[in-house]
Backbone as CSV, one residue per row, in Angstrom:
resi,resn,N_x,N_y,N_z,CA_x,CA_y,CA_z,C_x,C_y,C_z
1,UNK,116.240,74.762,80.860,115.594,75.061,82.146,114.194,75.644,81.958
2,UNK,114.306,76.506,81.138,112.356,77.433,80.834,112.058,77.124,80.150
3,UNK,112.268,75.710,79.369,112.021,74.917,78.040,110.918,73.673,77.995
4,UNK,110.693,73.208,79.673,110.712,72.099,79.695,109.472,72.582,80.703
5,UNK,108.595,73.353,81.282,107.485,73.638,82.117,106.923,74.856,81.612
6,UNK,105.926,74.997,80.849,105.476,75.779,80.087,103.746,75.933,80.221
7,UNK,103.526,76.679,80.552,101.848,77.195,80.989,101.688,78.323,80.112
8,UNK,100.836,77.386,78.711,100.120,79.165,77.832,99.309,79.217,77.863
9,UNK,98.650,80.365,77.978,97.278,80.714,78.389,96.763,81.672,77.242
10,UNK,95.610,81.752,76.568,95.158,82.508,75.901,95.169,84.123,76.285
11,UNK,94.807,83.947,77.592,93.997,85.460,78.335,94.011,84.812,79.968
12,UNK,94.702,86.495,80.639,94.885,86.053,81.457,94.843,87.514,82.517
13,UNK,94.423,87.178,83.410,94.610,88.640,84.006,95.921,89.299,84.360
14,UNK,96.725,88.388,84.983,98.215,88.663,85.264,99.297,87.429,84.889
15,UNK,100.578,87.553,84.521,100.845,86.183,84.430,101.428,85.899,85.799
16,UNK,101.885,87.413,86.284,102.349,87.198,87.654,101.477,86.381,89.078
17,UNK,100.487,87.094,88.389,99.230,86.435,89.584,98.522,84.826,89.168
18,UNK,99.300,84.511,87.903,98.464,83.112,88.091,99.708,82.539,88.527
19,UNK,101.118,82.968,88.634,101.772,81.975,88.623,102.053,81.876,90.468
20,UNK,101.941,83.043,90.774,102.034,82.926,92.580,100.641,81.885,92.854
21,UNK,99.539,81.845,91.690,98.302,80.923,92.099,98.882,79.875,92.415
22,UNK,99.626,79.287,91.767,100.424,78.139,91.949,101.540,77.785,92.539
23,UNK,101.538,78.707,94.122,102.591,78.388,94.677,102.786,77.068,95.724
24,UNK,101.340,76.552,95.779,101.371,75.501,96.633,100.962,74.252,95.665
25,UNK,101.534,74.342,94.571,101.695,73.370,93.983,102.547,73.102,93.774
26,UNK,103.308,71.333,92.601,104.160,70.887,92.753,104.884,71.721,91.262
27,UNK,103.935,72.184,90.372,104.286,72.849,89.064,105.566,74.243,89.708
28,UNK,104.913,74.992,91.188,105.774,76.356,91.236,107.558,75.822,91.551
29,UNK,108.125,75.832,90.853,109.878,75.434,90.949,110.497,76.222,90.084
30,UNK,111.445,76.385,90.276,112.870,77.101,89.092,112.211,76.296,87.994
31,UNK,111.931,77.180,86.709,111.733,76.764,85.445,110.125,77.416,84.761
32,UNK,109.558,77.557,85.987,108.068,77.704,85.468,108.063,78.292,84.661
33,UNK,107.065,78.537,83.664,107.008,79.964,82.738,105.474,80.132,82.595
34,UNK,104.847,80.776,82.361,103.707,81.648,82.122,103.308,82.036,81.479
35,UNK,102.730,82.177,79.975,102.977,83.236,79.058,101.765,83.139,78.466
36,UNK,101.180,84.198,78.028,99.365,84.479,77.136,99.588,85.427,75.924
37,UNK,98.590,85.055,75.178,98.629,86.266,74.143,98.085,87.814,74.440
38,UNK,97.611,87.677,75.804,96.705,88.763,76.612,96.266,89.089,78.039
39,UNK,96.868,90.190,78.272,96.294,90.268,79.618,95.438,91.348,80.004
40,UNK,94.366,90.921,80.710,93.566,91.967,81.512,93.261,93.106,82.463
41,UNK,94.601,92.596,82.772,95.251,93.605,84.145,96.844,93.462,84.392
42,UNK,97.635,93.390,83.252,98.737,93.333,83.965,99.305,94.674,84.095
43,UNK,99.883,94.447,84.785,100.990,94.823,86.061,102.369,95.575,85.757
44,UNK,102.630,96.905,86.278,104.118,97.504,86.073,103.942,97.473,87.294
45,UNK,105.469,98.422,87.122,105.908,99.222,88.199,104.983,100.266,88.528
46,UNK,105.320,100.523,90.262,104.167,101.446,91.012,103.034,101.416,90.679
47,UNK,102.325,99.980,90.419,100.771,99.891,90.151,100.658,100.179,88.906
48,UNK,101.711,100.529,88.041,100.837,100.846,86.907,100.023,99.943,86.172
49,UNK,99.501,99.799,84.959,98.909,98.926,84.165,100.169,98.521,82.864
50,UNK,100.443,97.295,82.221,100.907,97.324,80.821,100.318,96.990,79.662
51,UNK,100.265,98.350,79.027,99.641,98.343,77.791,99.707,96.828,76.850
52,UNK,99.312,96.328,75.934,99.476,95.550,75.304,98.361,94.710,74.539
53,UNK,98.528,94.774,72.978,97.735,93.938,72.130,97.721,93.030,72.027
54,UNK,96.389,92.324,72.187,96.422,90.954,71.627,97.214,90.281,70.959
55,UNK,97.358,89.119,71.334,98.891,88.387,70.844,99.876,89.334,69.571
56,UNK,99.842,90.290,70.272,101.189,91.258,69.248,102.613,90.939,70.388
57,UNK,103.039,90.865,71.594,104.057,91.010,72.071,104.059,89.929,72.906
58,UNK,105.525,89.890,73.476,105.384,88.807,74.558,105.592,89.038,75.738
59,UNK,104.461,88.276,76.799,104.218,88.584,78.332,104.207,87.328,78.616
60,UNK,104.831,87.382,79.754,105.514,86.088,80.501,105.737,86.579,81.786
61,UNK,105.821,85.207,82.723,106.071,85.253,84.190,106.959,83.934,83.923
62,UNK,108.120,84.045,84.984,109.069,82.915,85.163,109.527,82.758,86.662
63,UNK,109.341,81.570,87.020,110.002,81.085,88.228,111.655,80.579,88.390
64,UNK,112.359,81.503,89.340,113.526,80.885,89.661,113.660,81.424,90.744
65,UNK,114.490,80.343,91.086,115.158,79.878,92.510,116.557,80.890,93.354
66,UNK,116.461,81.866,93.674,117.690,82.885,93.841,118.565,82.178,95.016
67,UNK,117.671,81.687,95.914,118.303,81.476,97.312,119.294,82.353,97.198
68,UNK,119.033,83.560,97.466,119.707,84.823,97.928,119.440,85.594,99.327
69,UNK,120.399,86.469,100.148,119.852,86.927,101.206,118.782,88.088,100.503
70,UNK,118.091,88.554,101.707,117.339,90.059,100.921,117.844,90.830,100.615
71,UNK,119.034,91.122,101.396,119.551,92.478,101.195,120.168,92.695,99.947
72,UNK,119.877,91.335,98.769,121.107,91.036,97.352,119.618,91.278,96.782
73,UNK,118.533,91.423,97.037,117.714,91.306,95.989,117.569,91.748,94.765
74,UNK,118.455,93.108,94.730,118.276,94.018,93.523,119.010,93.078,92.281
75,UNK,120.280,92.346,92.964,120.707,91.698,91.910,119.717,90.900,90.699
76,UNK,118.441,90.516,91.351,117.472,89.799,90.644,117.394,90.710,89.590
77,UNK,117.191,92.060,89.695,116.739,92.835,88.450,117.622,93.439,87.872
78,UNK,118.743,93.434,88.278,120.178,93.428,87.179,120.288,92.197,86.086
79,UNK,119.921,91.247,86.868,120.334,89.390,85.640,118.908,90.122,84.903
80,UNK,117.705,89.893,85.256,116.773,90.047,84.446,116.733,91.441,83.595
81,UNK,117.319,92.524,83.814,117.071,93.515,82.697,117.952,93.417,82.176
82,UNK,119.566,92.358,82.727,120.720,92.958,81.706,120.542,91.655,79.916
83,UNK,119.422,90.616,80.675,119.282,89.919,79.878,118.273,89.756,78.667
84,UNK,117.536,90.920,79.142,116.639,91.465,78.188,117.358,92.207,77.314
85,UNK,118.734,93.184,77.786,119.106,93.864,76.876,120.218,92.369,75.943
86,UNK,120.601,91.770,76.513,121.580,90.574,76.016,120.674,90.420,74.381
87,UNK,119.103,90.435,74.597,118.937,89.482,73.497,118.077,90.820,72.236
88,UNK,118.110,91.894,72.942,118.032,92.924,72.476,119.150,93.397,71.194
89,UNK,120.062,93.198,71.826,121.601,93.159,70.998,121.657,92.538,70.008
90,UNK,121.454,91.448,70.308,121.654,89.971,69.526,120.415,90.148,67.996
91,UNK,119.788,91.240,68.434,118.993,91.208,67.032,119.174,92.659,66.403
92,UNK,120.138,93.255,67.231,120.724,94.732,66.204,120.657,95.848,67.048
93,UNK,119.805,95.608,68.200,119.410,97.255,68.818,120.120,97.619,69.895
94,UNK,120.174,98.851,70.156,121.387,99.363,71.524,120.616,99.638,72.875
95,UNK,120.166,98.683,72.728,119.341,98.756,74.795,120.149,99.848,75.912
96,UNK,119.697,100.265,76.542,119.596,100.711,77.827,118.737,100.535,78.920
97,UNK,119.661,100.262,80.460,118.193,99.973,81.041,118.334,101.149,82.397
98,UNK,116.618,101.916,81.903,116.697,103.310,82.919,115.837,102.472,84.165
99,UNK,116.856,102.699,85.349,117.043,102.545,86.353,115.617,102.775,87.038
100,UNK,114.871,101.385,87.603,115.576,100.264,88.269,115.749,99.104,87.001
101,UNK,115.024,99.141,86.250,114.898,98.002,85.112,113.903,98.176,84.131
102,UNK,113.685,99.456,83.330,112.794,99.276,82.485,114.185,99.396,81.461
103,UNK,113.281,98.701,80.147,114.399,98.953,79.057,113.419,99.739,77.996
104,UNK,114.921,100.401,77.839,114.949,101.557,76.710,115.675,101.733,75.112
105,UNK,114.936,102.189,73.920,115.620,102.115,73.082,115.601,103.606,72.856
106,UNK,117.126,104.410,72.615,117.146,106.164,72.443,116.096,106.621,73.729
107,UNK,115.184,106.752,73.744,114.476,107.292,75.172,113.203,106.353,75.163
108,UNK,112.927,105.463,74.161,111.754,104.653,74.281,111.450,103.725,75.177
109,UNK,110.157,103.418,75.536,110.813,102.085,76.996,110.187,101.054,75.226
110,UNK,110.571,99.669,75.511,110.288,98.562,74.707,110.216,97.231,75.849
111,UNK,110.501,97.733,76.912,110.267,96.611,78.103,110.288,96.705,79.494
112,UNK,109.664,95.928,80.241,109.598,96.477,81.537,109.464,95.138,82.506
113,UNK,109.832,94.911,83.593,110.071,93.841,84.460,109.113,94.503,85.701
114,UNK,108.027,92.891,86.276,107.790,93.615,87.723,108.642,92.035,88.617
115,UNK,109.056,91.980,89.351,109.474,90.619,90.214,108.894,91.071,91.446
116,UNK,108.245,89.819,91.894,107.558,89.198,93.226,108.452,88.510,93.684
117,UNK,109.221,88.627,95.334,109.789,87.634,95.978,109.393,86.887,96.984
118,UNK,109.281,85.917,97.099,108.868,84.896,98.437,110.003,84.717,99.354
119,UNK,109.584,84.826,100.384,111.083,85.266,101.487,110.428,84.318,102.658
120,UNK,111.637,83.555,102.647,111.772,82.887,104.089,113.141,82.612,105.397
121,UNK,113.138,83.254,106.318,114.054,83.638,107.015,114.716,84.430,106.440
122,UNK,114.818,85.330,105.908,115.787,86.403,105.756,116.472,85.915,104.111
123,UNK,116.093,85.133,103.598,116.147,84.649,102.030,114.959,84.455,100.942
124,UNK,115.526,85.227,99.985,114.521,84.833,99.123,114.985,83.505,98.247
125,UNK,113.791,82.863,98.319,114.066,81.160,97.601,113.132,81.232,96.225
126,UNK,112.170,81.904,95.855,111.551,81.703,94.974,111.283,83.539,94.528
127,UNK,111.678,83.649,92.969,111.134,85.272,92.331,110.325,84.803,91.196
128,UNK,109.415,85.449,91.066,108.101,85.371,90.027,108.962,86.715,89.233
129,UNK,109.099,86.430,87.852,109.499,87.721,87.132,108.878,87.697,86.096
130,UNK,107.614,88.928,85.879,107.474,89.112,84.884,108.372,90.169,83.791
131,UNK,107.970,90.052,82.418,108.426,90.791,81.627,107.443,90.919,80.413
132,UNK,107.000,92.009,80.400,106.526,92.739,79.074,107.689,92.864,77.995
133,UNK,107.479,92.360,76.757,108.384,93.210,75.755,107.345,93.208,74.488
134,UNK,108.031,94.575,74.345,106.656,94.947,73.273,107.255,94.448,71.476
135,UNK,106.594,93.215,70.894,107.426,92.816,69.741,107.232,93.328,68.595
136,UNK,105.308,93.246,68.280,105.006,93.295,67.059,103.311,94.759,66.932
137,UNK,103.545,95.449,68.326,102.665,96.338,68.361,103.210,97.531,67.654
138,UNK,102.181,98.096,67.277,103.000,99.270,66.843,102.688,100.665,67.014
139,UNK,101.306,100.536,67.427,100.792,102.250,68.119,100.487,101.882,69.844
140,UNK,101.016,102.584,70.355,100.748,103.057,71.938,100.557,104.121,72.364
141,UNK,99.054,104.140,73.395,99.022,105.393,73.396,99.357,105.817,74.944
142,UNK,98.893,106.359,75.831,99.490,107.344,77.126,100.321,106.563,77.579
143,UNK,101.277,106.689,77.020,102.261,105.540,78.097,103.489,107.235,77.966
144,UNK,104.073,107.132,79.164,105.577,107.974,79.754,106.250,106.839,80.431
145,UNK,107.988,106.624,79.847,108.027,107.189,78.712,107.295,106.895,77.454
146,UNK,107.353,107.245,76.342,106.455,106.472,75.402,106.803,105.660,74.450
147,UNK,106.174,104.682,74.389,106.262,103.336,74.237,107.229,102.777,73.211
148,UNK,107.928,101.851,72.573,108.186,101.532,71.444,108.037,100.285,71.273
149,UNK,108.365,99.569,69.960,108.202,97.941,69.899,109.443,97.684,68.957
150,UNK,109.850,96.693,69.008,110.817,95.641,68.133,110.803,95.957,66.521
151,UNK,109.232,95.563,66.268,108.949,96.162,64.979,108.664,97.327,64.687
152,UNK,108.559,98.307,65.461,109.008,99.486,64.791,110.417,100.234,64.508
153,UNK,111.262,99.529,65.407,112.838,100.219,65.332,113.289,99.313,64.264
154,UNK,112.690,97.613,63.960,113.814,97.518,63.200,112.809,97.239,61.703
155,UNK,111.745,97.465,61.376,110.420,97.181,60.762,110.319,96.088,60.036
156,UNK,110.660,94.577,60.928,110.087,93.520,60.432,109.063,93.055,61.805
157,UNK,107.987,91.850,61.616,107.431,91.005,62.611,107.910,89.724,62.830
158,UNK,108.174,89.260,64.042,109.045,88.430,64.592,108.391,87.372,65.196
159,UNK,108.674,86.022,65.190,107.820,85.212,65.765,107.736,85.075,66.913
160,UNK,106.773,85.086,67.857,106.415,85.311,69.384,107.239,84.097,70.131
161,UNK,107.031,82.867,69.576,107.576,81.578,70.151,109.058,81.785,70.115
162,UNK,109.951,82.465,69.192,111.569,82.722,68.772,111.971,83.338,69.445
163,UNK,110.876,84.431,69.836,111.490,85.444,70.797,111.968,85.267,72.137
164,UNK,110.361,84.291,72.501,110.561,83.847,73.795,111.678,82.796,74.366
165,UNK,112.069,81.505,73.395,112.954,81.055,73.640,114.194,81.497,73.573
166,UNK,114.734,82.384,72.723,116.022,83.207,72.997,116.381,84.423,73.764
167,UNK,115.033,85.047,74.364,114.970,85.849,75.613,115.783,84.655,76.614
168,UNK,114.129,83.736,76.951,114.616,82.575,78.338,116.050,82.350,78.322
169,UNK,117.168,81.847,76.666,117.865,81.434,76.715,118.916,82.739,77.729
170,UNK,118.858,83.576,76.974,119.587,84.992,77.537,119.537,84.503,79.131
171,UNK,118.163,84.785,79.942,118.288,84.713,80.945,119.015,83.739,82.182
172,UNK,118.944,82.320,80.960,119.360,80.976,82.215,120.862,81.261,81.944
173,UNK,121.368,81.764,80.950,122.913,82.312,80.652,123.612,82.640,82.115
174,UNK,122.535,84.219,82.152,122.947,84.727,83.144,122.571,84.831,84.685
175,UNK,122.189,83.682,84.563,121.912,83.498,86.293,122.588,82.990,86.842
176,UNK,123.658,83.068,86.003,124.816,82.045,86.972,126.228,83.377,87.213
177,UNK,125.252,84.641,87.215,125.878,85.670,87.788,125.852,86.195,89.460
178,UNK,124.636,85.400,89.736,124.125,85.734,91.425,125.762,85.131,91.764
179,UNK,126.500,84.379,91.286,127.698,84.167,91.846,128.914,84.621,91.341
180,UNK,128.883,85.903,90.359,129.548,86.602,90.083,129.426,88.204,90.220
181,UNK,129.363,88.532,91.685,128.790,90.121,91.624,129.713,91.163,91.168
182,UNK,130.776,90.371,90.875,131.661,91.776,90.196,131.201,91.886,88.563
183,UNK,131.270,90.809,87.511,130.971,90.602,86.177,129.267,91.794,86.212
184,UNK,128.441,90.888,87.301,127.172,91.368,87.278,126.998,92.922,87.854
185,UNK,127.890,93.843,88.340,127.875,95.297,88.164,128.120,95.925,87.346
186,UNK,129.486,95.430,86.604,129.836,95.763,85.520,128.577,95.688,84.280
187,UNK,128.359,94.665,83.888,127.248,94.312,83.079,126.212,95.868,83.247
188,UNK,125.586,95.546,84.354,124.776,96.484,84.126,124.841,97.625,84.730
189,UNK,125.900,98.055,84.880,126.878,99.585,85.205,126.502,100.112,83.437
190,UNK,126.844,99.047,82.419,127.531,99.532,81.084,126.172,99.522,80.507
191,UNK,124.994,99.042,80.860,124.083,99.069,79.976,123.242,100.596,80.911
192,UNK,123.184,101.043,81.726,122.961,102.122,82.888,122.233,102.947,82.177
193,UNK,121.330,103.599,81.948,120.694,105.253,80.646,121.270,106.304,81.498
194,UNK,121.822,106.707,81.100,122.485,108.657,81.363,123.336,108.433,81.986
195,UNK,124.244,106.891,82.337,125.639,106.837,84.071,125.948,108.550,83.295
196,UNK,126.597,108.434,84.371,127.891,109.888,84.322,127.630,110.540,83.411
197,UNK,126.308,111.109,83.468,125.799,112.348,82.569,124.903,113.470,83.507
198,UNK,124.460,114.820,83.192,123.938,115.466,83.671,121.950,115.595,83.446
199,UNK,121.194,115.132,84.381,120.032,114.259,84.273,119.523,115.541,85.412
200,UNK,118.017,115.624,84.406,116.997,116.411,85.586,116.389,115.680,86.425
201,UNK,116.384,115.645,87.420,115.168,115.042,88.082,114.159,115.542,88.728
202,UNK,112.943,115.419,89.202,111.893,116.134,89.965,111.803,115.143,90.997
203,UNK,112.130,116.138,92.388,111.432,115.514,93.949,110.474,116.374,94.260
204,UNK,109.530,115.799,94.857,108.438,117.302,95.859,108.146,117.857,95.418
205,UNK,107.802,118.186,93.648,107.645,119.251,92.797,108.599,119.952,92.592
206,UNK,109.937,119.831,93.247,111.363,120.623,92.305,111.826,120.056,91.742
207,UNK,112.577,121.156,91.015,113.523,120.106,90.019,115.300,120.237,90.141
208,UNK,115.724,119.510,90.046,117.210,119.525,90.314,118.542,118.650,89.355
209,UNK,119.503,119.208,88.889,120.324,118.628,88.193,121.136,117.485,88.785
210,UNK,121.333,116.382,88.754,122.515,115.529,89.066,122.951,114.491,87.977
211,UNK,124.184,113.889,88.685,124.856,113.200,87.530,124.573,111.419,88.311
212,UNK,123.868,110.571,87.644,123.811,109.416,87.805,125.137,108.793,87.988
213,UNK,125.491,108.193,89.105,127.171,107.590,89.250,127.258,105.870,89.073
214,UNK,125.598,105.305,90.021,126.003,104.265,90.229,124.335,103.249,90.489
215,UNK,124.443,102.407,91.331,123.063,102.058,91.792,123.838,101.287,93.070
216,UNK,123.518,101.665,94.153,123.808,100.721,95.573,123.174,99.431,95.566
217,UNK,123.382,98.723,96.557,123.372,97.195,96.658,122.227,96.657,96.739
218,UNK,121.222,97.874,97.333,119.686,97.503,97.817,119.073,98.083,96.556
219,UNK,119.788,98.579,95.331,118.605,98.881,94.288,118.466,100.702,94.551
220,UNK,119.239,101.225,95.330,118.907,102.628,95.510,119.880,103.325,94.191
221,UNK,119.487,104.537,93.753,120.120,105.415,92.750,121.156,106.031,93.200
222,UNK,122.423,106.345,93.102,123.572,107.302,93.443,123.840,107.865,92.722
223,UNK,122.712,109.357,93.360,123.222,110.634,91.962,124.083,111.314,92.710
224,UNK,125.159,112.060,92.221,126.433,113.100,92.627,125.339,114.426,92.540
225,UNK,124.918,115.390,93.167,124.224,116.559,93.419,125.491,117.562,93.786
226,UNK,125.874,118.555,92.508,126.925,119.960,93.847,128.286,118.591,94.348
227,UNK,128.653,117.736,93.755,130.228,116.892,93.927,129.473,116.471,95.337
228,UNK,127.899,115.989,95.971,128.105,115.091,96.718,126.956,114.246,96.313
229,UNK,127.321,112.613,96.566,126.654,111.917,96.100,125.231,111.276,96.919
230,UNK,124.499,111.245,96.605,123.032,110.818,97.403,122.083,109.979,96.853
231,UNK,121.807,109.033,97.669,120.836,107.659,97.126,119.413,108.142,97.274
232,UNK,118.846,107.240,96.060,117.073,108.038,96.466,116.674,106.881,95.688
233,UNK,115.488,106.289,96.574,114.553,105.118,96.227,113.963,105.770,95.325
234,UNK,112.881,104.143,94.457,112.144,104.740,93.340,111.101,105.801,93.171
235,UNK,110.356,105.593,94.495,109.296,106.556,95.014,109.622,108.137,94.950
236,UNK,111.198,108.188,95.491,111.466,109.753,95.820,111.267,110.724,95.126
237,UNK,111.883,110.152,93.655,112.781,111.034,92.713,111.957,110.025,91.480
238,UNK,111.975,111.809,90.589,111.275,111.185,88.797,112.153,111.438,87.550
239,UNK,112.657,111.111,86.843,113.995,111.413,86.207,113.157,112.116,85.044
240,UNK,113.516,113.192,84.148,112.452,113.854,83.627,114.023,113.740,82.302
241,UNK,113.335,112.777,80.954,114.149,113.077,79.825,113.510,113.209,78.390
């Protein structure tokens, strides 16, 4: 499926933003992929920027097809982070993914997802997902949490093209979970950073203890606070570890 429509680009400002460039073309369908040795401006979560060296890691944008309602959207970033950790595994390391979807190795992030959805009537039919994973860099600097790469946890360099096709493979695996939402909680219930542990967090400038239980349907957090449990979007709450 991500084997067969392939757009590489040397340098690129976003891969996310060239690939929505191409939404009124016949190229934007389930399969697209995106991928440069460099970007100029890409893109995290809450605006941030992602760090990244010249063809040291791999950055990619991929098109697929959810035809999902909205209100399932979060599921998009359960298949996509639980499949980052899938291929994470598969080469020795113990992923975690701290909630909503960055992945983590021990407290390091080593990857991070942003997804764009196109919504029509109350469905999303088309998600742009990027993914940073950091392969063959090996110093990063202001990044929280702070940074890690592939080759530094396991200290070899890995080929960029190997990676990418057995990531994609991971992913088309598991997209055939949007029709398994029980397998697909579980999944990434078990890969979760801190479930059912005691976690600081900061709201409003305080700080407060709770125990991570779960993640609700829309992508919200369910921490147990004092034995009662309370959801808080990404914006609210900063998990401090």
């Amino acid at each position: 499926m991500f084997n067969q429509n392939i757009i590489k680009l040397s340098e690129v400002d976003s891969t996310n933003n060239y690939a929505l460039s191409l939404k009124e073309n016949s190229l934007f369908k389930g399969g697209l992929v995106i991928t440069t040795e460099y970007q100029t401006n890409g893109l995290g979560q809450r605006g941030s920027n992602w760090e990244s060296e010249n063809g040291k890691n791999l950055l990619l944008s991929v098109v697929i097809e959810p035809n999902i309602e909205l209100e399932n959207r979060f599921d998009i970033s359960k298949i996509v982070a639980i499949s980052i950790c899938d291929y994470l595994n598969s080469i020795g390391l113990n992923p975690k993914i701290k909630w909503p979807n960055d992945i983590l190795i021990g407290k390091d992030k080593i990857a991070g997802v942003l997804i764009q959805n196109m919504i029509s009537e109350n469905e999303i039919t088309h998600s742009v997902v990027g993914i940073g994973l950091n392969v063959n860099q090996i110093i990063f600097t202001g990044y929280s949490p702070k940074a890690t790469s592939i080759k530094n946890k396991l200290g070899v360099e890995l080929n960029l093209e190997k990676v990418r096709v057995e990531l994609l493979n991971c992913l088309e695996n598991n997209l055939s979970m949007f029709k398994n939402k029980e397998e697909l909680d579980i999944k990434y219930l078990g890969h979760l950073f801190m479930r059912n542990k005691v976690v600081i967090f900061e709201r409003k400038n305080q700080r407060f203890n709770g125990i991570i239980k779960g993640v609700t349907l829309d992508g919200l957090l369910i921490v147990e606070i004092d034995k009662i449990r309370r959801n808080f979007d990404l914006k609210e709450i900063k998990m401090l570890f």
